[in-house]
BASE-44243 format. One record per atom (N, C-alpha, C, O, CB): x, y, z; residue in three letters. Coordinates in steps of 0.02 Angstrom, whole numbers, plus 32768, in hexadecimal, padded with zeros to 4 digits. Glycine has a CB too. Layout:
<nodes>
XYZALA
...
</nodes>
This chain:
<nodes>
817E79448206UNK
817E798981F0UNK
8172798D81A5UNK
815B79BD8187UNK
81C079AB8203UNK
818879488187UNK
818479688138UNK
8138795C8124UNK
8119798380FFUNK
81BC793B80F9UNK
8122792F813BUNK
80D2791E812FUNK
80A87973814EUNK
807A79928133UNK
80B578C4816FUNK
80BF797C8175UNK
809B79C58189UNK
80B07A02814CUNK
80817A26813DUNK
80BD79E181E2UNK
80E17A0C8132UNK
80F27A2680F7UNK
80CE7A1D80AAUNK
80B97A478082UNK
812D7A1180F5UNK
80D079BC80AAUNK
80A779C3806CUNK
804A79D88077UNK
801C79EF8054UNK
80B179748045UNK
805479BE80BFUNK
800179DC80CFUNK
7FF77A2C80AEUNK
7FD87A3E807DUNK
7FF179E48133UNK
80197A4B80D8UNK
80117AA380D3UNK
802F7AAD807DUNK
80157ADD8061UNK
80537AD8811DUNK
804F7A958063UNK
80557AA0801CUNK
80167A8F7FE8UNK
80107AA77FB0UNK
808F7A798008UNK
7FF47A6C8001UNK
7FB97A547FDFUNK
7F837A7D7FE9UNK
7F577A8C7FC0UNK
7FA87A147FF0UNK
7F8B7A92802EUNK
7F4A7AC6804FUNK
7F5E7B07803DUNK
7F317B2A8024UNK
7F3F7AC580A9UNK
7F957B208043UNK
7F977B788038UNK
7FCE7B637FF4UNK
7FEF7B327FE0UNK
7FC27BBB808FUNK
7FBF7BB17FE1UNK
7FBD7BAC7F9FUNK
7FE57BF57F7EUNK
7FD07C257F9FUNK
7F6D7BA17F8BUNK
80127C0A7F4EUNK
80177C417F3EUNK
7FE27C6B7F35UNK
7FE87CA77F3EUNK
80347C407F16UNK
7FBE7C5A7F2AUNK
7F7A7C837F10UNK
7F567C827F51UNK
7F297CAC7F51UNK
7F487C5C7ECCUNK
7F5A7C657F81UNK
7F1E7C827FBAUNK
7F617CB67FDAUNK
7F4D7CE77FFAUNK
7EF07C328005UNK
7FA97CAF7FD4UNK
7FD87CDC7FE3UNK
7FB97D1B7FD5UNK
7FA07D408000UNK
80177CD17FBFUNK
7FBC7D277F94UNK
7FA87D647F6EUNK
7F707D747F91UNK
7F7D7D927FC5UNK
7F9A7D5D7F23UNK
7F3C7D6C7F88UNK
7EFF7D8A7F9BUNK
7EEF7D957FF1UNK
7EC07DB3800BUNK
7ECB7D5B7F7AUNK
7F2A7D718010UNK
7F427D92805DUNK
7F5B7DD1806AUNK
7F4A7DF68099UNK
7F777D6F8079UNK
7F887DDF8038UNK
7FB47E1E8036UNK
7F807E4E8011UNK
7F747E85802BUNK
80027E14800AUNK
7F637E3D7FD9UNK
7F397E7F7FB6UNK
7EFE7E9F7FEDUNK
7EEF7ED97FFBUNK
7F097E607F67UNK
7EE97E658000UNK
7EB67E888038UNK
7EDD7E93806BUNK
7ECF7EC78088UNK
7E777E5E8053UNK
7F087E768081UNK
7F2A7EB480D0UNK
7F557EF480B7UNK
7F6D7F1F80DCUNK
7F727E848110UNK
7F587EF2807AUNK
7F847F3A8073UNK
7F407F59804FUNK
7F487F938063UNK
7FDE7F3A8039UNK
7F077F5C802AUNK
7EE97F898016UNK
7EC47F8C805CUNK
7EC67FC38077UNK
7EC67F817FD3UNK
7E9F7F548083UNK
7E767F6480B6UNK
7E947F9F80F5UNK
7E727FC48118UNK
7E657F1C80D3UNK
7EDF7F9980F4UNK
7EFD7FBD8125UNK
7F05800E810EUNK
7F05803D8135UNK
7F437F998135UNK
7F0A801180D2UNK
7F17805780A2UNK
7ECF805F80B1UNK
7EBF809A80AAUNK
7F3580568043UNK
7EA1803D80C2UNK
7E42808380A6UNK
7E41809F80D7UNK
7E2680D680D2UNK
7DDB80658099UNK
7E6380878137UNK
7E5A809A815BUNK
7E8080F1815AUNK
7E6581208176UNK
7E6680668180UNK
7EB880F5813AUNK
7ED18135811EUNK
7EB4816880FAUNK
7EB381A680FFUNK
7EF9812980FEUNK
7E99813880CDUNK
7E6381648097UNK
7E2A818780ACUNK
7E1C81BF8096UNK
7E4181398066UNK
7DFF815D80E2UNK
7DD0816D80FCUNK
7DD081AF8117UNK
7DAD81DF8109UNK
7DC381438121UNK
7E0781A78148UNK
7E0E81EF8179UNK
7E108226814CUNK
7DEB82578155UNK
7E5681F581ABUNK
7E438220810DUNK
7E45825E80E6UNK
7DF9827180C2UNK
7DE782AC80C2UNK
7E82825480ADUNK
7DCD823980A3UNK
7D8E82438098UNK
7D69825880C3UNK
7D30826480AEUNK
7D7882198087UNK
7D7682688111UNK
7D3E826F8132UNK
7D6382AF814AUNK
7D3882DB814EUNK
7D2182338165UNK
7D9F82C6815CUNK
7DBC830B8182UNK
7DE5832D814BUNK
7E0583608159UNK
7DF282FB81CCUNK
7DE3830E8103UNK
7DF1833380E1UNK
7E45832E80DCUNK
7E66830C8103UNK
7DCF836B80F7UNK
7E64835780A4UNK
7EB0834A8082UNK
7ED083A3809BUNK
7EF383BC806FUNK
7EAB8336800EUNK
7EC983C080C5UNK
7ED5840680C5UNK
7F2883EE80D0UNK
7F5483FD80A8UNK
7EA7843B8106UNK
7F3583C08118UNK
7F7283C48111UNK
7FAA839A80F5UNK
7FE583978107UNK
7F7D83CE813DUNK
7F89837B80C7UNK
7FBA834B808BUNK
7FBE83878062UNK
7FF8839A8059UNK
7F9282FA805BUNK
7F8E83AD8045UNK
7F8E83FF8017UNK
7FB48418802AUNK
7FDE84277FFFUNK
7F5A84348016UNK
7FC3842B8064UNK
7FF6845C808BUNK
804784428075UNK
8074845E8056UNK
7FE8845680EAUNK
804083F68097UNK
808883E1807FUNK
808883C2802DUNK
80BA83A1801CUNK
80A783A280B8UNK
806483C9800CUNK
808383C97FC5UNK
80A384157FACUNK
80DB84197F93UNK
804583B27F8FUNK
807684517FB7UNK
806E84807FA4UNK
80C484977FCDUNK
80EE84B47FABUNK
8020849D7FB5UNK
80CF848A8002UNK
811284A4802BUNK
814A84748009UNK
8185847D8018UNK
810D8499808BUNK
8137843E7FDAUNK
818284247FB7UNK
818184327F7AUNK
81A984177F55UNK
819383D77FB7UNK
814284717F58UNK
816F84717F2BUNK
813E84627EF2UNK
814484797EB9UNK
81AC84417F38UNK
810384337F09UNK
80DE84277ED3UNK
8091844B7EDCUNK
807A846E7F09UNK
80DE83D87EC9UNK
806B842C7E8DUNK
802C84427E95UNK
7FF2843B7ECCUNK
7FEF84077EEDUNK
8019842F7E67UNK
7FD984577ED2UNK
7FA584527F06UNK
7F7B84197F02UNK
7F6883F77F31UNK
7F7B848A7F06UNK
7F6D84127EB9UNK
7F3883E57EB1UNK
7F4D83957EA9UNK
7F2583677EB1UNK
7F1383FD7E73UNK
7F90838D7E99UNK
7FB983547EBDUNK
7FA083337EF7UNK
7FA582F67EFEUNK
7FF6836C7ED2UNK
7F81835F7F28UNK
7F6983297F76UNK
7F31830E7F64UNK
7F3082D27F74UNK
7F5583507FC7UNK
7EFF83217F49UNK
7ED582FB7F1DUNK
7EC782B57EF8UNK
7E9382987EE7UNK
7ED983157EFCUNK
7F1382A67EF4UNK
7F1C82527EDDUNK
7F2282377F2BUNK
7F2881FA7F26UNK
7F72823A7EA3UNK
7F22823F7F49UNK
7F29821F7FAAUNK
7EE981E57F8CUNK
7EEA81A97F7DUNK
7F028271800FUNK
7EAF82217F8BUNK
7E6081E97F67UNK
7E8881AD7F3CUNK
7E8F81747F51UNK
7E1A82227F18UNK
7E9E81C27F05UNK
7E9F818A7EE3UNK
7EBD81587F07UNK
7EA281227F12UNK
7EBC81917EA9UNK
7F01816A7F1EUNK
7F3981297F48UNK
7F29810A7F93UNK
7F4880E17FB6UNK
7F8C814D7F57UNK
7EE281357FA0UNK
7EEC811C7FF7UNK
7EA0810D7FE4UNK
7E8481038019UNK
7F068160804AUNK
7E7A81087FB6UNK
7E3B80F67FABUNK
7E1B80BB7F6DUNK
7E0380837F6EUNK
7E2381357FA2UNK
7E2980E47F45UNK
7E0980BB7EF4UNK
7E54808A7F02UNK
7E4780527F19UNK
7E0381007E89UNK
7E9980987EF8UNK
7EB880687EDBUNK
7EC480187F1CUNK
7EDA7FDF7F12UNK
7F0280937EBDUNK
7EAB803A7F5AUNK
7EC780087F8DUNK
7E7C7FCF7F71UNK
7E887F937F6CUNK
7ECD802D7FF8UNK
7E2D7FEB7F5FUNK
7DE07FCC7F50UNK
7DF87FA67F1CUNK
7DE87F6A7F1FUNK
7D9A80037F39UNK
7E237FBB7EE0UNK
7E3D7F847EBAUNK
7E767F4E7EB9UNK
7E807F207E91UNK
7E457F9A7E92UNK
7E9C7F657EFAUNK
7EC47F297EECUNK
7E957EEB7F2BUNK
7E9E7EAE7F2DUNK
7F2C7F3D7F00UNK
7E697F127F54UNK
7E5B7ECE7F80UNK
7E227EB07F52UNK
7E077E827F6FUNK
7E3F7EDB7FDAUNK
7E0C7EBA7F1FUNK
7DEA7EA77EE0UNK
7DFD7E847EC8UNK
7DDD7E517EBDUNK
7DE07EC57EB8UNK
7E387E8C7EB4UNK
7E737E697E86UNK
7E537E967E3EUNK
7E587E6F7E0EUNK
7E707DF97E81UNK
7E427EBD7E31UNK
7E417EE77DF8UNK
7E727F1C7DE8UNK
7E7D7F4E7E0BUNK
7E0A7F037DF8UNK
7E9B7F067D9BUNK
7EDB7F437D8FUNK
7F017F4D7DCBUNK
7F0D7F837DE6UNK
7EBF7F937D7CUNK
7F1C7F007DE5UNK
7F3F7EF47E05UNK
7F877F137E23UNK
7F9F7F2F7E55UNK
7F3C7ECE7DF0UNK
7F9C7EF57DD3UNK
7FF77F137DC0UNK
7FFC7F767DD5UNK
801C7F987DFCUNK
800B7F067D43UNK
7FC27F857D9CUNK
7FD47FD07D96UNK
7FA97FEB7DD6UNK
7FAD80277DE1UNK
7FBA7FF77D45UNK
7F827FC47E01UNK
7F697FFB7E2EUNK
7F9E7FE77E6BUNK
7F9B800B7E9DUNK
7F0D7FF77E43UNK
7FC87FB77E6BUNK
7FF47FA67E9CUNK
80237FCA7E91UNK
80487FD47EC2UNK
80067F687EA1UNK
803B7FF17E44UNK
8064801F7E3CUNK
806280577E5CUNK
808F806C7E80UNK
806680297E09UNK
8021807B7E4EUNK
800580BC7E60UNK
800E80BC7EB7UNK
802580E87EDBUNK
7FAE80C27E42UNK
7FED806D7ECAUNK
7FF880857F09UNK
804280917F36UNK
804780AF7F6BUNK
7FD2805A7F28UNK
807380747F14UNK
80C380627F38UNK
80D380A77F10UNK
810B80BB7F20UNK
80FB80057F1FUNK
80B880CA7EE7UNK
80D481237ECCUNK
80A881567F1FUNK
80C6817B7F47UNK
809681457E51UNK
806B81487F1EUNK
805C81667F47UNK
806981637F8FUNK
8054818A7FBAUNK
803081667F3BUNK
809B811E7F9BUNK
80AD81207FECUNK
80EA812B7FDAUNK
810E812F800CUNK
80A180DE8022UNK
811181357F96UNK
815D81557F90UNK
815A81987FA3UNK
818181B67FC7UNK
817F81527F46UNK
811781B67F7DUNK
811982197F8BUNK
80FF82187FE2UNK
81178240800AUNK
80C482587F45UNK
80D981F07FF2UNK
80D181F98046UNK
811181F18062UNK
812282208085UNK
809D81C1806EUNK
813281CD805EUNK
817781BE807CUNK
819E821A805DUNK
81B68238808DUNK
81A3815D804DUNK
81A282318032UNK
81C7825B801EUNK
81A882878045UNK
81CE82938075UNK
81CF82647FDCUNK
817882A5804AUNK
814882E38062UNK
814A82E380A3UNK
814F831980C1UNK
80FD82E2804EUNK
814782A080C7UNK
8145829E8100UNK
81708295813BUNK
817082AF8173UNK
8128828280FFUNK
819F825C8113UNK
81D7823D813BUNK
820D825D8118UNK
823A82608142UNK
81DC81EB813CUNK
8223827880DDUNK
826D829180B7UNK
829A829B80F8UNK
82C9827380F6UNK
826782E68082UNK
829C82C0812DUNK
82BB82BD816DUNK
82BF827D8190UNK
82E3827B81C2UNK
829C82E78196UNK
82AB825A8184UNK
8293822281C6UNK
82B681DA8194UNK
82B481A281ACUNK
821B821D81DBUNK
82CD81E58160UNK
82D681B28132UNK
830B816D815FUNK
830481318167UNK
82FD81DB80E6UNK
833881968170UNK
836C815981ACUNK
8369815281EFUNK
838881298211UNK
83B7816681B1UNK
834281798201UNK
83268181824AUNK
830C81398270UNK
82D9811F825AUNK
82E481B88246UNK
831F8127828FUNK
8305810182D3UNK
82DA811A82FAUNK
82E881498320UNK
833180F482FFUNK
829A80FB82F8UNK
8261810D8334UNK
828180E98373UNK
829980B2837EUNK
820980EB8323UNK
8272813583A0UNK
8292811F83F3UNK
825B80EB8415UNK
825D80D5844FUNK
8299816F8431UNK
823780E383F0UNK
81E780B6842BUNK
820080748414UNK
821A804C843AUNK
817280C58410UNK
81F7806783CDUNK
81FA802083B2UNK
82457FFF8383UNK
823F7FC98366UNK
81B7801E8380UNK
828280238380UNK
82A980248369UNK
82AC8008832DUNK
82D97FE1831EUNK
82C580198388UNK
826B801E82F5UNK
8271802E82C2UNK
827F8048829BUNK
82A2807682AFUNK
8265802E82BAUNK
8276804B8249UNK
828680A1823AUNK
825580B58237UNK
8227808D8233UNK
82A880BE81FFUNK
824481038237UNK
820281228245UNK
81DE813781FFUNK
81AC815A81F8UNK
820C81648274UNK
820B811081C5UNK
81DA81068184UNK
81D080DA8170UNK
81CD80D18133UNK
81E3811C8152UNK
81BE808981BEUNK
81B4805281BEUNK
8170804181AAUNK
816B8005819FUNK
81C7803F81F3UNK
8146805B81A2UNK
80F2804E8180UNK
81008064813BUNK
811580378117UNK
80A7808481A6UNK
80F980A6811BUNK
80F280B280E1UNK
8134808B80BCUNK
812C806F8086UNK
80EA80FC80DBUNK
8165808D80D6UNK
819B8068809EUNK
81648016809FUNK
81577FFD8068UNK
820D805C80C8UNK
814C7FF880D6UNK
81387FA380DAUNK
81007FB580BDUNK
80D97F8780C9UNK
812F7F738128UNK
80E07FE38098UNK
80AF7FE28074UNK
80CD7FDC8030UNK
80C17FAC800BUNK
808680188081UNK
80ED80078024UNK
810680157FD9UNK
81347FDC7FB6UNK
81367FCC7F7BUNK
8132805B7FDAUNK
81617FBD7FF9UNK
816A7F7E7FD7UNK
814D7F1E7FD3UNK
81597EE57FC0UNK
81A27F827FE5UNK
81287F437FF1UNK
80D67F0B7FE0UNK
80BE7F137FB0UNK
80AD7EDE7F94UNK
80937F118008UNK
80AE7F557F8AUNK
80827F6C7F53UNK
80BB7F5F7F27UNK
80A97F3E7EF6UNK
805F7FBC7F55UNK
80F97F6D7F26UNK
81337F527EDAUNK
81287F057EE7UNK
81007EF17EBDUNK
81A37F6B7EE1UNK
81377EDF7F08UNK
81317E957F1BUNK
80E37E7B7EEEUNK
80E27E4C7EC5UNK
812A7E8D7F81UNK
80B17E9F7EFEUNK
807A7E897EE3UNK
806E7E9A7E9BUNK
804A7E7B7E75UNK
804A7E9C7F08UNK
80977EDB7E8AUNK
80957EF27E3FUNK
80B17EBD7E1AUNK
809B7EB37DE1UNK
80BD7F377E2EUNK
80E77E927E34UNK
811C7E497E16UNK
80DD7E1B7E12UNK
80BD7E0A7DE0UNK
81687E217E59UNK
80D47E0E7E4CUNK
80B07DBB7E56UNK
806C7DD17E47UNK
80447DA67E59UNK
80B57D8E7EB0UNK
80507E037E2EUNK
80047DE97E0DUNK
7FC57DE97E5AUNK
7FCF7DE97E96UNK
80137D7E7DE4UNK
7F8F7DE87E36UNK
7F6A7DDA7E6DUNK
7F477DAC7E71UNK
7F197DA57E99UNK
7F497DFF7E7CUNK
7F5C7D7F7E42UNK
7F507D167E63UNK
7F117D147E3EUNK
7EF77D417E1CUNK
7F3C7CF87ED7UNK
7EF97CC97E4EUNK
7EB87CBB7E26UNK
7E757CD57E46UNK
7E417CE67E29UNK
7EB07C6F7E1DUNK
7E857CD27E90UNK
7E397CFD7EB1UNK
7E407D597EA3UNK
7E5D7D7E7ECAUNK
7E347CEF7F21UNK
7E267D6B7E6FUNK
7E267DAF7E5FUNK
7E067DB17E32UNK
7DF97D7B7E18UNK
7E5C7DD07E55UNK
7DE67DFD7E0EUNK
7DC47DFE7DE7UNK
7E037E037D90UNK
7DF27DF37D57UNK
7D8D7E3B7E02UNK
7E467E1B7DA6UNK
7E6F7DFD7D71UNK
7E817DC27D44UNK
7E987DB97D0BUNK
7E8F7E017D81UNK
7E6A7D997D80UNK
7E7B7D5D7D64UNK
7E3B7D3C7D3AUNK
7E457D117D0FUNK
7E957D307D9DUNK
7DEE7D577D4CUNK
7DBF7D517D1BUNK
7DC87D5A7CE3UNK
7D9A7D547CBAUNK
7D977D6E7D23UNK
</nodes>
């Protein structure tokens, strides 16, 4: 077993770590982005506008479910677009789930703000650890 250990320690690597996680959490966020680019933000508008804030607030959805997910599977402005994005699945979690925050889903006995929270703390996790040497950061 330990020879199989130093094998896989030699072969994977923190840095092919990183660039696993940047592309499955931005590649999984465009599929979000997309829909709003293609059917539009009327009802993210609706629920900003019903808590309270500006209208034009749903408008950053583009930036966090589009441009910032294209730069972190880039590895470009890593840290701060991994910020932006774990702010923008904090206000989805607020807007969406604020009710649902301790809730147990009856299908999968999860909680039912089991995606956007496992997004947002992927994106703080990656804001720490950098986005490794395969990225355009590390150029």
């Amino acid at each position: 077993m330990n020879s199989l250990e130093n094998y896989l320690g030699r072969v994977l690597s923190a840095d092919l770590g990183k660039l696993i996680l940047r592309v499955a959490l931005g590649f999984l966020m465009i599929f979000h982005g997309y829909k709003k680019a293609m059917f539009g933000i009327t009802g993210i508008e609706a629920l900003v506008v019903k808590s309270g804030f500006p209208a034009f607030l749903a408008y950053g959805v583009y930036l966090g479910e589009i441009i910032v997910p294209l730069l972190i599977i880039i590895g470009l402005y890593t840290r701060i677009s991994s910020l932006i994005f774990a702010v923008t699945m904090g206000f989805a979690i607020y807007l969406v789930h604020f009710s649902d925050l301790l809730q147990i889903n009856d299908k999968t006995g999860g909680l039912v703000i089991e995606l956007p929270l496992l997004y947002m703390l992927c994106a703080i996790a990656l804001m720490f650890i950098g986005a490794g040497k395969y990225s355009i950061d590390k150029k």
